[in-house]
N, C-alpha and C positions, 0 to 999 in steps of 0.2 A: 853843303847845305842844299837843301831841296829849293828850286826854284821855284815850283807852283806846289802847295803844302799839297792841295788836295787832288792830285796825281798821282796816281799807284806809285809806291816808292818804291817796288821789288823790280820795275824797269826801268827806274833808271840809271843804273850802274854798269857798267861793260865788266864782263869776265876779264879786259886788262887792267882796270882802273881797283877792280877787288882786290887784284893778285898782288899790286902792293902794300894791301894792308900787311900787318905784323904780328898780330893775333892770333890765338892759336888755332883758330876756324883755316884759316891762312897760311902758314908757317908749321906746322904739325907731319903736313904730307910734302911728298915731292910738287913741283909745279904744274908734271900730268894728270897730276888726281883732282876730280872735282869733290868737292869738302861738303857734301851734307849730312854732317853727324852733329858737333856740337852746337847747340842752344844760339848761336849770332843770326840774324836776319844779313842778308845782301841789300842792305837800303843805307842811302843818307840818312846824317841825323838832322831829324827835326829840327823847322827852319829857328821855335822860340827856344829850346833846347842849346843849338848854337850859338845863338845871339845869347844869352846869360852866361854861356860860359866866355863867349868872347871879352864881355862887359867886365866878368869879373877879373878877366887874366887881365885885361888893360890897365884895369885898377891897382893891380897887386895885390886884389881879394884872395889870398889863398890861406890864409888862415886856417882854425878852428871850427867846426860848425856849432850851433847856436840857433834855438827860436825854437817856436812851433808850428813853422809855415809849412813842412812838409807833413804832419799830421793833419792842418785844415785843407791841407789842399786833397791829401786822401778822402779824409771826410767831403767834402765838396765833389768830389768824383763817385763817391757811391751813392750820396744821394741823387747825382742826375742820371747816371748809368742804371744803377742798381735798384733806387728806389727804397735806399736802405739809408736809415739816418744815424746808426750805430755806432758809430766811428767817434767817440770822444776823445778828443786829443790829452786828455790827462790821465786815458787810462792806454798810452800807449808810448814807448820808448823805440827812440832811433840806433841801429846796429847797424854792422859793415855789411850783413847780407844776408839772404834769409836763411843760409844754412849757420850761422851764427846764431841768428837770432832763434832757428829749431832746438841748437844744443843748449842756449841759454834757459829757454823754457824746459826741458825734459831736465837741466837742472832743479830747475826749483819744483817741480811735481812726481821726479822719482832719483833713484838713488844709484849707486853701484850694484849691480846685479839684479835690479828693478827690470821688469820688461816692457818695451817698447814694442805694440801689434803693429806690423807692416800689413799692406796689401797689394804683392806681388801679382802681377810681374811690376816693378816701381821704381823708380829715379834711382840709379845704382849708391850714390852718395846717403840716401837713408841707410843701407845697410852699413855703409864703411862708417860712417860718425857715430851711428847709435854702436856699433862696436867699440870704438874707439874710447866711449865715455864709459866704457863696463857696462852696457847695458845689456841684454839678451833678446835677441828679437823671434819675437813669436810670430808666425805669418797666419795670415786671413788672404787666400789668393780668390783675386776675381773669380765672377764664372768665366762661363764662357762664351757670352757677349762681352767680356771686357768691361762690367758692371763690379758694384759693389755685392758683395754676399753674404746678407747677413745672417745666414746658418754656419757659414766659415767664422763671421765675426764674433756671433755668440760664442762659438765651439773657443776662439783663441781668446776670447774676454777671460774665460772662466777659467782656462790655462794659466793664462796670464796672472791672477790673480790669487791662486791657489797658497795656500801658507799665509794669507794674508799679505800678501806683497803690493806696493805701489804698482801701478801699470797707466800706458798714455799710448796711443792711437794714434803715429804721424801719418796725418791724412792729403793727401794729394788733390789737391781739387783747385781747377778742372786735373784731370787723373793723366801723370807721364810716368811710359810713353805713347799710353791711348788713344787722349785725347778725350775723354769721356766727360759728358758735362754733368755733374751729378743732381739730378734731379730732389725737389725739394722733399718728397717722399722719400727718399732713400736718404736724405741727410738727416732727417726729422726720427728716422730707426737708430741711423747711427747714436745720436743723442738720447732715443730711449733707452740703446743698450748701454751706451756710456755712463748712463745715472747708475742702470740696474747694479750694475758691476762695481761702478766708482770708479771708473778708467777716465781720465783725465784726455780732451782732443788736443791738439795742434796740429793746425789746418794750414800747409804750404798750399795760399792762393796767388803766387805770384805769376800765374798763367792767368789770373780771373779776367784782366780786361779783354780779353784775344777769344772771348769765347762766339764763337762764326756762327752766321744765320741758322735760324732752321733750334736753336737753344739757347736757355737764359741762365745765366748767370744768378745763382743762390751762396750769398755769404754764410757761411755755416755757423756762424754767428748769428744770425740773424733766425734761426731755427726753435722752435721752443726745445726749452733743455739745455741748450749751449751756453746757459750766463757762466759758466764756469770753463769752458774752453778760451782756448787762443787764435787767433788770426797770424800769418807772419804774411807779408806780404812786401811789394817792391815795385818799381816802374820798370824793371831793369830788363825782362821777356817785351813786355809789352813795344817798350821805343829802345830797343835793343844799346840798352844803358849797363851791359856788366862790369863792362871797367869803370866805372865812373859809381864808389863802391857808397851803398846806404841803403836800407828796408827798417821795414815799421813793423814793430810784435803791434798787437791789439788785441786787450783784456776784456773778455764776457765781463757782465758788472760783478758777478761773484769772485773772478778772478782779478780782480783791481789788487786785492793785498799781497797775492803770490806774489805781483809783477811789481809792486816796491819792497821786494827781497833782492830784485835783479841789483848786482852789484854796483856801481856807478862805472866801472871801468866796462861793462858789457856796453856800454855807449861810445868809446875812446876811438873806437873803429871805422868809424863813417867819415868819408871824406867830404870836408866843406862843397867842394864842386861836387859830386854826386847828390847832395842834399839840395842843391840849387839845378840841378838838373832832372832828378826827380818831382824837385815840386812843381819847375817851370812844365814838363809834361803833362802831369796830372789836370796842372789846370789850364794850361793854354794850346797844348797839343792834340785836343781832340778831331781836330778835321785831321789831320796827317792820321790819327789812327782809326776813326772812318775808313780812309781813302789803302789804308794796309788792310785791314779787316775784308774788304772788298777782294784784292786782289789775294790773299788768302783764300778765299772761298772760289774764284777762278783756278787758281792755281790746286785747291784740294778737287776740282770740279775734273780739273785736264790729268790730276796724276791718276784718278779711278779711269780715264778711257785708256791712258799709254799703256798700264800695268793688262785691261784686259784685251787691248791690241797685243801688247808686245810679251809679257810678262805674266800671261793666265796662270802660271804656277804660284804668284804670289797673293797671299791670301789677303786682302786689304779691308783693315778695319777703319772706317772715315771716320777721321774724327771730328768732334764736336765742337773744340774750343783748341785753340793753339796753332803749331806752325809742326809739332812733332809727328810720326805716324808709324804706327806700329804696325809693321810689315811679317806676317806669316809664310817663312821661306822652306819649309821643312818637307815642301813636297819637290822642290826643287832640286833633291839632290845633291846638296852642299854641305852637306854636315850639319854637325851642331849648330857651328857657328858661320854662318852665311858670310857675315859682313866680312870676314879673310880672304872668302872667293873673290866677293865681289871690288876687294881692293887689289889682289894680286892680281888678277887676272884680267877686272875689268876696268879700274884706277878709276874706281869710284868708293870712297869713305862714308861709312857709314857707321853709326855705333852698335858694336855687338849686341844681342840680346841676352845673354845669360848669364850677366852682371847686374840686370834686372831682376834676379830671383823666379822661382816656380812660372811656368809658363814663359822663361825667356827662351829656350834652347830651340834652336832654328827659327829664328827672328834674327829680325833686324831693326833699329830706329832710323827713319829718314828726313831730315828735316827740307821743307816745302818750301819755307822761306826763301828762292830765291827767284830768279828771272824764270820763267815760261823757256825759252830757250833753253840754257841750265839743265832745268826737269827735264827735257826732254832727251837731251842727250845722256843725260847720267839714266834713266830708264833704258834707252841705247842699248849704251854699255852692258846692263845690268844683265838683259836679255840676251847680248853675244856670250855671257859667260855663262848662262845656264843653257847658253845653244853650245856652247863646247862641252861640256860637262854630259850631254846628250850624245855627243860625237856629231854632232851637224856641222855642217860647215860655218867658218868663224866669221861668215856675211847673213848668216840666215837669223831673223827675223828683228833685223836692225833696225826695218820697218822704212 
């Protein structure tokens, strides 16, 4: 538990006291490797976060989950953040996670052999799920600022929908492994094309609260056009809660009926503590995620000078919203797939890029989330191994 909530939480944890975590950020690599690939923050958990679950494990609270307090607490968090009052708790059902709660939706609005439009390069798990359900994913790839494209989206709308087929739009916003915060223009097209077509959205925003200075946060929901789209969202990025399993679908008002088709067992999956640590979040952790948002935006501030101190081959795209950052390694000499150099050679983990689809290959994802120290030496690292891969000596430009 954090001692003072509203102190950067990404320093106060020692590279010893991580290493005993058991998670797979932790336990995945040897103990040489420093781990910033999967989706975990390097921080305590929040102080009211701890205190509910303590409270409840004292009690024997472990139960069933039950109520609507994780739906108002959502609600009550985008109206003070967001400025968005959209969030009706009767038009939204609790699931074990937001990729649960994605396939639940792409159930109820398309079929087996229905296609599902990506926007690559994009969270490798859209591709493997939307396979998994028989669906056929048609891609719409960013440009090439790492933007939404809507002459790509047009072109895979129409694809998409050809023979008369169902079709749905799983949308990434804020966009991993970007980081891109989607502007309310660009979201306001997507929804004009969505009608023109009949392509049904569902919007993975479970990055939405993390979105860093300098950009605002637009529920695509809240867009004209979108009463017929989905929200899926979670606490679980934001106060680094993924084991601790629960996220919220949220139904446009046109979509109220699809979403009481969702089976009743599509709920069976959320854990009692997850639902009580998401809602104690939402509404009572907001200095602790101030005070990480802050150190996020240091932290995205120091890795643009290390990369053009130490690392000028890599191409850095800053992101807008989140803790991921999508790293352009392709000048560097390492192949397709960077992030193997950079583990064998430089024992720094990183997640590949070409599990991301179109525009992953020689990339890398790197997540930011940890200590200032940390960043610095996994940059180190990164840089001795693109200095041997040069033939320089394995001291030069260590920095």
């Amino acid at each position: 538990m954090s001692s003072n909530e509203h102190t950067d939480p990404l320093r106060e944890l020692s590279l010893d006291r991580l290493r005993r975590r058991t998670s797979a950020k932790w336990r995945t690599y040897p103990p040489d490797v420093l781990p910033l690939w999967v989706a975990e923050m390097d921080v305590p958990l929040p102080g009211p976060v701890a205190r509910v679950l303590t409270e409840a494990v004292a009690l024997g609270d472990t139960g069933y989950a039950t109520g609507a307090g994780y739906a108002e607490a959502l609600a009550g968090f985008a109206r003070e953040r967001w400025g968005w009052d959209g969030v009706a708790p009767d038009r939204t059902a609790v699931v074990a996670d937001v990729m649960r709660g994605v396939v639940e939706v792409l159930r109820l609005v398309t079929g087996p052999g229905d296609a599902v439009v990506l926007t690559p390069p994009v969270y490798p798990p859209f591709h493997a799920f939307v396979a998994h359900e028989g669906r056929r994913v048609v891609a719409a790839p960013l440009d090439g600022a790492g933007r939404l494209d809507a002459g790509a989206l047009e072109a895979a709308f129409r694809e998409a929908v050809a023979g008369g087929r169902r079709t749905a739009l799983l949308l990434s916003s804020p966009h991993n492994p970007t980081g891109t915060v989607h502007a309310r223009p660009e979201l306001t097209t997507v929804a004009e094309l969505a009608r023109r077509y009949g392509v049904r959205v569902v919007a993975d925003e479970v990055h939405a609260p993390l979105v860093l200075p300098g950009a605002a946060f637009v529920p695509y929901l809240s867009v004209p056009g979108a009463e017929d789209a989905f929200s899926v969202v979670s606490a679980s990025k934001a106060w680094n809660l993924a084991g601790l399993k629960a996220a919220l679908v949220v139904a446009g008002q046109e979509a109220a009926g699809d979403l009481r088709r969702m089976p009743p067992e599509a709920s069976h999956g959320p854990s009692h503590l997850g639902v009580l640590a998401h809602t104690a979040a939402l509404r009572h952790a907001g200095g602790w995620l101030d005070a990480l948002l802050g150190g996020l935006d240091a932290n995205r501030r120091l890795l643009g000078g290390l990369l053009a101190r130490h690392l000028p081959e890599a191409g850095y795209l800053r992101p807008q919203g989140g803790y991921l950052v999508w790293l352009d390694c392709g000048s560097a000499g390492l192949g397709d797939d960077p992030a193997a150099a950079f583990l064998e050679r430089g024992r720094v983990a990183l997640t590949p890029g070409p599990p991301f689809g179109a525009g992953g290959t020689g990339h890398v994802r790197l997540n930011l989330a940890t200590s200032p120290e940390v960043l610095e030496e996994a940059v180190r690292r990164m840089a001795r191994t693109v200095g041997r891969r040069r033939g320089a000596p394995s001291g030069a430009q260590s920095g």
